[in-house]
C-alpha positions in Angstrom: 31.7 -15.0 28.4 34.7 -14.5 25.9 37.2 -11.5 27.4 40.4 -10.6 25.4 42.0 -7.7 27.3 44.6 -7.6 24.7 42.0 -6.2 22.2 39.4 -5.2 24.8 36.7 -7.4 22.9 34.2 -8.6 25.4 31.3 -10.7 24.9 28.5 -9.7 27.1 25.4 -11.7 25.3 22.2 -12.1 27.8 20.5 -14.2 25.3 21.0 -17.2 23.5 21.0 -17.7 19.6 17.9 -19.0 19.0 15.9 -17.1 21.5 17.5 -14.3 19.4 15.9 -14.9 16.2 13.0 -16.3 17.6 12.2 -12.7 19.2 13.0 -10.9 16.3 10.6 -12.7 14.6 8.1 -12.4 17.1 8.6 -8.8 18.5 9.1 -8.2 15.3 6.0 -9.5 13.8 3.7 -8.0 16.5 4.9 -4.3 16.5 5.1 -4.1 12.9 1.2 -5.3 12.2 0.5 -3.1 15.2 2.5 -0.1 13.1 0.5 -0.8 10.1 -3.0 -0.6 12.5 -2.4 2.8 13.5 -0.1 4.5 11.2 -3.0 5.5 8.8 -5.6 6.4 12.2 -2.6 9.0 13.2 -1.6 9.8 9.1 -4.7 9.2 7.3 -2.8 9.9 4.4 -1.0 6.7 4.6 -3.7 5.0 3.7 -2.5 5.6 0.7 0.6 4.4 0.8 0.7 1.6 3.1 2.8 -1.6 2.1 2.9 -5.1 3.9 5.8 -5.8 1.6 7.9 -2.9 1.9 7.6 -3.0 5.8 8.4 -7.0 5.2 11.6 -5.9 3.5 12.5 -3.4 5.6 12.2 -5.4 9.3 13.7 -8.7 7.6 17.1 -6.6 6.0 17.4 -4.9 9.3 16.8 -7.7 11.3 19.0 -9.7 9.4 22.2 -7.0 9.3 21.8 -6.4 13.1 21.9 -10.6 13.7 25.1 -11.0 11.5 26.6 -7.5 13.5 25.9 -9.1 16.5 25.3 -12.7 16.8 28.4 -14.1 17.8 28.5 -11.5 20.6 26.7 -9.3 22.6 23.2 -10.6 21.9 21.1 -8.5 24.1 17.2 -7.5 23.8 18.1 -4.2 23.3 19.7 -5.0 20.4 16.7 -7.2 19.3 14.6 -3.6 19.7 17.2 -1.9 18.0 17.2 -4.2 14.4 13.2 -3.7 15.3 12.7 -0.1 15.3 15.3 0.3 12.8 13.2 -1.8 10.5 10.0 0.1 11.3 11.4 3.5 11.3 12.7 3.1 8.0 9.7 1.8 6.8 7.7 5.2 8.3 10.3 7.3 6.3 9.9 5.2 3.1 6.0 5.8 3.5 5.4 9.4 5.2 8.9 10.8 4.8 7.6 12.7 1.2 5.6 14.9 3.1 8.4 16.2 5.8 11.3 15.7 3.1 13.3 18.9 5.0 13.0 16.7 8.4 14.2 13.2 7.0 17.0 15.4 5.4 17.7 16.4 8.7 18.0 13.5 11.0 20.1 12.0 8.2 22.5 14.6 8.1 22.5 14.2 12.0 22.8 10.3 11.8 26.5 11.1 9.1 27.7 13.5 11.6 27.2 11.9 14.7 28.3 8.2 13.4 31.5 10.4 11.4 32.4 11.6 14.7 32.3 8.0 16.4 34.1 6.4 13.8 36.9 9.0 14.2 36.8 8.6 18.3 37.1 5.1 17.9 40.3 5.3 15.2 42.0 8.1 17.2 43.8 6.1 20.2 47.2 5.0 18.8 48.2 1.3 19.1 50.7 0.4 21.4 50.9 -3.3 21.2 52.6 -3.9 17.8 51.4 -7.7 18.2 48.0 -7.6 18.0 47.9 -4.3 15.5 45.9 -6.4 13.0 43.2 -7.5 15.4 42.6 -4.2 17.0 42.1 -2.9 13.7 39.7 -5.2 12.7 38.2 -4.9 16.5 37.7 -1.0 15.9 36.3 -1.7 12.3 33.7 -4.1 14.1 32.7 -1.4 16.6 32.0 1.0 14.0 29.7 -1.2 12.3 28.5 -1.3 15.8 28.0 2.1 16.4 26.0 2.4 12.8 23.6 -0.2 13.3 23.1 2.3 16.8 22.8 5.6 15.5 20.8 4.3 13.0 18.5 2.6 14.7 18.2 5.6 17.1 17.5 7.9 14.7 15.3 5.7 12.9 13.7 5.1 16.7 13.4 9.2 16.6 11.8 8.7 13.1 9.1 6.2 13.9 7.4 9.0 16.3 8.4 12.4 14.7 7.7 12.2 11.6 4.1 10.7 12.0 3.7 13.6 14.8 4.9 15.8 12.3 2.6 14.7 9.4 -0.6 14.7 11.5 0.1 18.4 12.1 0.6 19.1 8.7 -2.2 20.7 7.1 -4.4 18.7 4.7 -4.1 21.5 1.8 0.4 20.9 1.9 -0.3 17.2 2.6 -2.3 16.9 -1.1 -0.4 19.1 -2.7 2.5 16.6 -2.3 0.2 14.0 -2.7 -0.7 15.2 -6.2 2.8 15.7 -6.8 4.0 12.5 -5.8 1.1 11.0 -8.4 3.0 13.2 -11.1 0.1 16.0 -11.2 0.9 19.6 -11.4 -0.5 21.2 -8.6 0.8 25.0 -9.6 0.9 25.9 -13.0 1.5 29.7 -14.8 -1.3 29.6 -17.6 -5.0 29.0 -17.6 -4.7 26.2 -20.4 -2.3 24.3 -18.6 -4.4 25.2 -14.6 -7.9 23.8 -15.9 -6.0 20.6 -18.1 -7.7 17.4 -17.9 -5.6 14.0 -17.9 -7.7 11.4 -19.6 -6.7 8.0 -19.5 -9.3 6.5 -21.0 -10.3 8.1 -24.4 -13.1 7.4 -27.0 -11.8 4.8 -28.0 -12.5 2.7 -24.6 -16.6 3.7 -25.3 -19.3 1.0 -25.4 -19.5 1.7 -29.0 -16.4 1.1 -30.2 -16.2 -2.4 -28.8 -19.3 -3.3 -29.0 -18.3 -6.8 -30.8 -16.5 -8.1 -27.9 -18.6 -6.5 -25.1 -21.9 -7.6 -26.1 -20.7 -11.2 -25.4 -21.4 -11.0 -22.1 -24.9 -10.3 -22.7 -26.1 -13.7 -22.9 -25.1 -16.2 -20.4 -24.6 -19.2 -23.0 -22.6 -17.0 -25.6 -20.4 -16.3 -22.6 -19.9 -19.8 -21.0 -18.8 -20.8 -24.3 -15.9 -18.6 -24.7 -12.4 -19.7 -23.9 -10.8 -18.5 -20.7 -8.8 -16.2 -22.9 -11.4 -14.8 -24.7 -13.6 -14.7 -21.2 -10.6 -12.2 -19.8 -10.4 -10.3 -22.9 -14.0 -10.0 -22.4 -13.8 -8.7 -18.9 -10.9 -6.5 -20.0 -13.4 -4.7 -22.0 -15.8 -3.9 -20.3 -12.9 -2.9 -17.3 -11.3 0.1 -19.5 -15.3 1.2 -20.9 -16.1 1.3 -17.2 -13.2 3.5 -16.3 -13.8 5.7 -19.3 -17.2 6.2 -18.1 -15.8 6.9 -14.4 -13.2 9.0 -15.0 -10.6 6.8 -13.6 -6.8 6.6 -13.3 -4.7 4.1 -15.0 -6.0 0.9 -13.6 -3.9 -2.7 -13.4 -6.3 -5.9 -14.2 -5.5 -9.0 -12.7 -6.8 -12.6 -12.8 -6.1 -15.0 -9.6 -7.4 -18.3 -8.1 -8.8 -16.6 -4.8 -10.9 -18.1 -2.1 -14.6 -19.3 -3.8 -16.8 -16.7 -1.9 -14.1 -13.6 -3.0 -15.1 -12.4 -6.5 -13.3 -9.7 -6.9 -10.9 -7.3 -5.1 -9.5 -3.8 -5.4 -6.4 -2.7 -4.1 -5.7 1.0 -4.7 -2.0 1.0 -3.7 -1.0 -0.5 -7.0 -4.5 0.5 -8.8 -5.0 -3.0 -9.4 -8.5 -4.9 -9.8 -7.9 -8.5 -9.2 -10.7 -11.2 -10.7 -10.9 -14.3 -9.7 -10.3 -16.8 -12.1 -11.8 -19.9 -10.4 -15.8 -18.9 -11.3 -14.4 -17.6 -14.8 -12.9 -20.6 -15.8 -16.1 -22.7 -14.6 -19.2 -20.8 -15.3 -20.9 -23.2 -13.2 -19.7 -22.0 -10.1 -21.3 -18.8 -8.0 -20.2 -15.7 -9.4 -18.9 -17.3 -12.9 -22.2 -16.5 -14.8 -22.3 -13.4 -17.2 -24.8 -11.3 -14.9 -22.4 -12.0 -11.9 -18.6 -11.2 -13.8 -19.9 -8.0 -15.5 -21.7 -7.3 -11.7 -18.0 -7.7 -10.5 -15.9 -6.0 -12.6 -17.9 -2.6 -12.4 -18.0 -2.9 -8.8 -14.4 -3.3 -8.2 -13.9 -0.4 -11.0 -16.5 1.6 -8.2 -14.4 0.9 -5.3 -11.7 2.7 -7.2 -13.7 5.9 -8.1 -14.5 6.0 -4.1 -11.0 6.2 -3.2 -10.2 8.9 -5.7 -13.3 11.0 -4.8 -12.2 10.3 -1.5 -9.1 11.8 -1.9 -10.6 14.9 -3.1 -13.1 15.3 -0.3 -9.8 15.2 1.9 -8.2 17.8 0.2 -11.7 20.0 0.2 -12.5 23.1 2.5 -15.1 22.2 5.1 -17.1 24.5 3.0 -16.1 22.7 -0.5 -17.3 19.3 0.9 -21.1 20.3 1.5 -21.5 20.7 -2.6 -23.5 17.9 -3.8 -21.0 16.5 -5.6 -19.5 14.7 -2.3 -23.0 14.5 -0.2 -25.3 13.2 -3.2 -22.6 10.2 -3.3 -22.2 10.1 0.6 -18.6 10.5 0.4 -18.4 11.2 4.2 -19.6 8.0 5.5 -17.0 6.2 3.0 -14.5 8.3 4.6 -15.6 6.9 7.8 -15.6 3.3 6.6 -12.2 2.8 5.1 -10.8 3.9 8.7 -13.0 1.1 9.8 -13.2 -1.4 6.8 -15.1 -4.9 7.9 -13.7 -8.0 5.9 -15.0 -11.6 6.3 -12.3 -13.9 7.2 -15.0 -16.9 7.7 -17.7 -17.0 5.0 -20.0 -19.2 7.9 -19.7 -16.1 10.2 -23.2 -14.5 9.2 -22.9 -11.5 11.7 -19.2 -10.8 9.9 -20.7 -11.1 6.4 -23.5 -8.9 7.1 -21.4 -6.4 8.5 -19.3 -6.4 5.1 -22.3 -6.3 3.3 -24.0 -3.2 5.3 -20.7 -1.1 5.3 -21.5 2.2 3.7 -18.9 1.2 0.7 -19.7 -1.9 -0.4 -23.7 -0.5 0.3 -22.9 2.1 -2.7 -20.7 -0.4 -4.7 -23.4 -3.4 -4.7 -26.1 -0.1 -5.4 -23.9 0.8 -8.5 -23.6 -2.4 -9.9 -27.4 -2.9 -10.3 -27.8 0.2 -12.6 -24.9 -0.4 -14.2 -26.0 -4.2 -15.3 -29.3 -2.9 -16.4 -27.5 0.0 -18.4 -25.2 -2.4 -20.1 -27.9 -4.7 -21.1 -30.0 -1.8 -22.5 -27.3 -0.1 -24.4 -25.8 -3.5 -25.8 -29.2 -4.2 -26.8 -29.8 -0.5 -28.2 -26.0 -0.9 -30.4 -26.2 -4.4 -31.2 -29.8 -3.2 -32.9 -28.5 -0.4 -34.6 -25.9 -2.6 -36.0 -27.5 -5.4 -37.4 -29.9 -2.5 -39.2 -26.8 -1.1 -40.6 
């Protein structure tokens, strides 16, 4: 242990240094996928807003300013558990602190004072030993870093379980309203034109009809296969915005990866984006790459989105609102129910796991969906293309 009395610097480290970053990344690692677990069962809301890459960030530059603070001395597993739930309690502000904005406010304004009043405590005794003036000061500038990195990760400690507390309390009618206005919709508005104003993303000019020339290649499984790539995507593209005209939807992101063989198509409604694998699409010989199976895809991905918006609505309903027809002809309660227990398929040779994907209440509706919708694109394809060639 390293002791200079002159300065009063001490090293009392309990842990050595790679033990040090090997918890962090550990303790780290398990507390923050056990935060993202349970966050949305106490906040459903942040289902919503939930982010493996923004609670990535946060835990790795937290983790990584407490280590260079405090690796050379006084490594401690407090101090490991102090980076941590600095990490995570910035993260819960990031993601719930919109809805208790006053609160956040707060504790920050409590985190200046208290580390303003530290800093000063530590400045204040005068120096008597003219020697070592310039190591003392850079001493006492050291222990005010130190004392940051502890107010703030006790206040961000405080964070992690009031503000979740505090949002669960909340009711749902305040949380949507902020919801709504986070989204950039007015949720309080002076005139009737402006109260009963609809947002369309997707105009006319997204209709079957008006691209009728590049959606009815999908119509015949050869004309399809013997597209390009590029003109395959543009193809899918297409049919995307006509299917999110016809929906209703928000602005949605389209985006074409290599994902595993048996994953066709995925929807992730943080970013609004529909992602489409581009394996099957580039070889139309492999499953899901014909034209019965991509069109099949992309309005069932589009369906998974139009779920989580009428979802959002149900949550922001009266109990009496939510018995119109509107919600229980579409069975909106039981999706409610399944995206608090959403069942994946991390082994495609797992048959109980894949039928359990498959039987889940939204991909039930979303498998439903995409059987009338393929038989109502054929038909009206068919209907246009008809019309057209009369013409």
């Amino acid at each position: 242990m390293h002791n200079d009395k002159r300065i009063g610097r001490k090293d009392a480290s309990t842990v050595d240094k790679s033990e040090y970053i090997r918890d962090h990344i550990i303790f780290g690692g398990l507390l923050g996928y056990n935060l993202l677990l349970w966050l949305p069962v106490l906040c459903p809301i942040a289902h919503y807003h939930q982010s493996v890459l923004r609670l990535v960030l946060c835990m790795t530059v937290t983790s990584m300013l407490g280590m260079i603070l405090i690796y050379q001395y006084n490594r401690t597993y407090c101090g490991i558990i102090g980076d941590i739930c600095a990490g995570l309690g910035v993260y819960t502000m990031l993601t719930l602190g919109v809805y208790k904005a006053i609160l956040v406010k707060w504790m920050l304004g409590i985190w200046l004072i208290l580390t303003v009043i530290d800093i000063l405590l530590i400045f204040k005794p005068q120096i008597k030993n003219k020697e070592v003036f310039k190591q003392i000061i850079r001493w006492r500038m050291y222990r005010c870093l130190l004392l940051v990195k502890r107010n703030t990760a006790l206040i961000c400690g405080i964070a992690l379980i009031v503000i979740p507390a505090a949002v669960h309390f909340t009711s749902e009618k305040d949380i949507m309203n902020t919801f709504y206005q986070v989204l950039g919709y007015e949720t309080t508005v002076s005139s009737a034109s402006s109260r009963y104003s609809v947002i369309e993303v997707y105009d006319d000019r997204y209709q079957l009809s008006e691209n009728i020339d590049i959606i009815k290649l999908i119509r015949d499984n050869d004309t399809f296969q013997a597209l390009d790539y590029e003109k395959k995507c543009e193809v899918v593209q297409a049919i995307l915005y006509c299917e999110a005209r016809y929906l209703g939807l928000c602005e949605v992101n389209l985006d074409f990866k290599d994902l595993k063989d048996s994953t066709l198509g995925q929807y992730n409604h943080q970013t609004k984006t529909i992602t489409i694998n581009s394996k099957p699409l580039k070889d139309g010989t492999m499953s899901g790459g014909t034209n019965v199976d991509v069109l099949k895809t992309v309005v069932h991905e589009c369906r998974h989105c139009y779920q989580e918006l009428l979802a959002e609505l149900y949550v922001n309903a009266s109990p009496e609102q939510r018995n119109l027809y509107a919600f229980t002809s579409e069975g909106v309660s039981a999706w409610i129910e399944n995206f608090g227990d959403y069942n994946t398929v991390n082994d495609d040779s797992n048959m109980i796991a894949y039928l359990n994907y498959r039987n889940q209440a939204l991909e039930q509706d979303a498998r439903n969906w995409e059987q009338i919708e393929l038989i109502d694109y054929f038909h009206r394809i068919d209907e246009l293309t008809d019309t057209k060639n009369k013409e």
